[in-house]
Backbone as JSON, one array per atom type, in Angstrom:
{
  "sequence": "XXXXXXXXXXXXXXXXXXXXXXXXXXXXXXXXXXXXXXXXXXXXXXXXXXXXXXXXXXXXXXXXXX",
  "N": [[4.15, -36.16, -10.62], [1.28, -34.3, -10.14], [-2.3, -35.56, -10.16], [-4.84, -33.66, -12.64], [-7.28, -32.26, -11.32], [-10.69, -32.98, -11.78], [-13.09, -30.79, -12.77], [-17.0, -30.5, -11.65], [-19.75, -31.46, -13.12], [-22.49, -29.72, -14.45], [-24.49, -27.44, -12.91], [-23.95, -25.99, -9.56], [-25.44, -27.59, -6.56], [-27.98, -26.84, -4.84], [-29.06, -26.0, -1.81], [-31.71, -26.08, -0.82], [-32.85, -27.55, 0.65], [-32.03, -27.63, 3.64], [-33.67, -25.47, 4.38], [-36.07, -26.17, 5.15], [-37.87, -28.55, 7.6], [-39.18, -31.77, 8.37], [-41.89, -32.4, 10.23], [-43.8, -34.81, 10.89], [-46.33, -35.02, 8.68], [-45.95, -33.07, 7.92], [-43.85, -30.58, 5.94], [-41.85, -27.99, 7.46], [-41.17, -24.47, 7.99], [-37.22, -23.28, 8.42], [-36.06, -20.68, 8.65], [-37.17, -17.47, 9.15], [-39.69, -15.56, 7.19], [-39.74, -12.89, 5.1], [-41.08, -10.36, 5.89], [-42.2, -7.89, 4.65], [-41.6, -8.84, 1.81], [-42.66, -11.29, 1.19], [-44.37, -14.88, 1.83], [-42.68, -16.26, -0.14], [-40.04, -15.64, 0.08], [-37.25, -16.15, 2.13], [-35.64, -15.28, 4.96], [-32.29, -14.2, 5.53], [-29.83, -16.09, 8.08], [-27.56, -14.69, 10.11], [-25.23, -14.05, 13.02], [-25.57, -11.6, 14.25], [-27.92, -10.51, 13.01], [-31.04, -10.97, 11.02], [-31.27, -11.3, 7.69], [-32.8, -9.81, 5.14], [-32.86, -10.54, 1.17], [-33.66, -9.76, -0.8], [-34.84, -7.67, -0.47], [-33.54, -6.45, 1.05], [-34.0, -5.77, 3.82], [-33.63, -5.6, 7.03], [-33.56, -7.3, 10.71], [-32.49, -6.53, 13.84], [-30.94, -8.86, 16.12], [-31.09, -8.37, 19.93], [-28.12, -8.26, 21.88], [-26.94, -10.65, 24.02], [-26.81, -10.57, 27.61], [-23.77, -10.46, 29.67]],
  "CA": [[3.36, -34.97, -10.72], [0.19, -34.87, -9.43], [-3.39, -35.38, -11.65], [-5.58, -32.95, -12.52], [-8.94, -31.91, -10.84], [-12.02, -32.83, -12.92], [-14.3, -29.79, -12.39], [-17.94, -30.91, -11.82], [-20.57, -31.15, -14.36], [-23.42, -29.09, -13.68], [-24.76, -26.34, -11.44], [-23.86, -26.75, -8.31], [-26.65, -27.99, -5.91], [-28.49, -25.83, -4.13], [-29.38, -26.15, -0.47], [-33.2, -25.09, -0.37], [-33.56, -28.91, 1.8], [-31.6, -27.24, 4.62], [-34.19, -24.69, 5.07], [-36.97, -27.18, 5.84], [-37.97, -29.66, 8.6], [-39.73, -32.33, 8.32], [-42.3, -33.16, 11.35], [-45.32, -35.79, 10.82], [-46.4, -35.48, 7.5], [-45.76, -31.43, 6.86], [-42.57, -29.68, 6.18], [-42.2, -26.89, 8.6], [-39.72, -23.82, 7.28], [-37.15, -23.18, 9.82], [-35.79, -19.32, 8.89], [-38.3, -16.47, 9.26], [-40.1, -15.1, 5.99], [-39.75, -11.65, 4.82], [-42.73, -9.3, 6.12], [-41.85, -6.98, 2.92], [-41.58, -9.8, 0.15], [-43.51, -12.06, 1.73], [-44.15, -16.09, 2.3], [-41.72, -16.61, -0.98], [-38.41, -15.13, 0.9], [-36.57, -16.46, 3.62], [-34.26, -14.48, 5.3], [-30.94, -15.24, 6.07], [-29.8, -15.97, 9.74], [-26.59, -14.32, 10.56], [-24.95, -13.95, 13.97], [-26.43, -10.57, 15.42], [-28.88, -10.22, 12.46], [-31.58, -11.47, 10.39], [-31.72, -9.97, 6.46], [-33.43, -10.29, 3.49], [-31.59, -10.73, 0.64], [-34.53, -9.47, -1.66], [-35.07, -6.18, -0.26], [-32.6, -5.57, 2.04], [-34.96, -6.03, 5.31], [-33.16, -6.45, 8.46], [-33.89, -7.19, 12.04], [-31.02, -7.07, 14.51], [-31.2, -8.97, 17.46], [-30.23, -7.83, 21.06], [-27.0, -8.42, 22.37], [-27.46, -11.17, 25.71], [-25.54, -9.22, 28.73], [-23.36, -11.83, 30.47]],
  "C": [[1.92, -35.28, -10.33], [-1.31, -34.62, -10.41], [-3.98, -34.15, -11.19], [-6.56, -33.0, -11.8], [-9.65, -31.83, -11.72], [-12.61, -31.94, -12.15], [-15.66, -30.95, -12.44], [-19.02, -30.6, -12.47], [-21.69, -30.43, -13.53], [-23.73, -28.22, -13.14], [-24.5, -26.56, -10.28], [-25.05, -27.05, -7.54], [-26.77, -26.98, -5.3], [-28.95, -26.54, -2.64], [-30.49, -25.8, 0.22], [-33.26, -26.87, 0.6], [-33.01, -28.36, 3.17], [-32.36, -26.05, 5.11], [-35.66, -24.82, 5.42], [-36.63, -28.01, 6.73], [-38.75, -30.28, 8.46], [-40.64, -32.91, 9.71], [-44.0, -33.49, 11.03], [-44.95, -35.64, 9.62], [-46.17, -33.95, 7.03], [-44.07, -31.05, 6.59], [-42.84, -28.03, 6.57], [-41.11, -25.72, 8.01], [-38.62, -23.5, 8.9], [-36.09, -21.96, 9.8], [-37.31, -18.44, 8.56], [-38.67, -16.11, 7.59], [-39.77, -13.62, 6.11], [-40.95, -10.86, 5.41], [-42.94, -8.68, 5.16], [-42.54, -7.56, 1.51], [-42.65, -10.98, 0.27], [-43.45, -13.94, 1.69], [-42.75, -16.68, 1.21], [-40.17, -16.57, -0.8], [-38.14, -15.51, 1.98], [-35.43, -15.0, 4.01], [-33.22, -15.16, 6.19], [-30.98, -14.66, 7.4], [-27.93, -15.43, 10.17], [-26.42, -14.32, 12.14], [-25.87, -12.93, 15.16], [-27.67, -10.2, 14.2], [-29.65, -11.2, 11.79], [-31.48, -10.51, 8.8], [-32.45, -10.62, 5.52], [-32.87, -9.85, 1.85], [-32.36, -10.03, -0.9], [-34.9, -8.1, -1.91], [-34.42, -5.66, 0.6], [-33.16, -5.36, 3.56], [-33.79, -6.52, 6.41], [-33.34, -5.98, 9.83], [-32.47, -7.58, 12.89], [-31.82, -7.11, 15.91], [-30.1, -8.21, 18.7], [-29.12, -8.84, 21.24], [-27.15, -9.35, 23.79], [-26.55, -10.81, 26.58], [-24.82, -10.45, 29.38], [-23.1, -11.12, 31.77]]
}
């Protein structure tokens, strides 16, 4: 029979390092801020859009014509 799965202790981690870059000595952010909510909000990067997850803000990009 096969063992159990220990669940993991804890919260799970969060992933705010994946929305920095590091170049020289600054960290640079590397999704857009909110215009709305302001420098404190990122907004998420979807496929054809950008949103904000705070206020509901979104910019949709164009479509590229092939």
């Amino acid at each position: 029979m096969a063992e159990a799965k220990k669940a993991p202790k804890g919260p799970p981690k969060k992933g705010a390092w994946k929305l920095y870059e590091k170049k020289g000595d600054k960290l640079e952010r590397k999704n857009k801020s909110c215009p709305k909510c302001g420098q404190g909000f990122f907004m998420a990067q979807h496929e054809d859009r950008v949103y904000c997850g705070g206020c509901g803000y979104t910019e949709f990009q164009k479509k590229k014509q092939v």
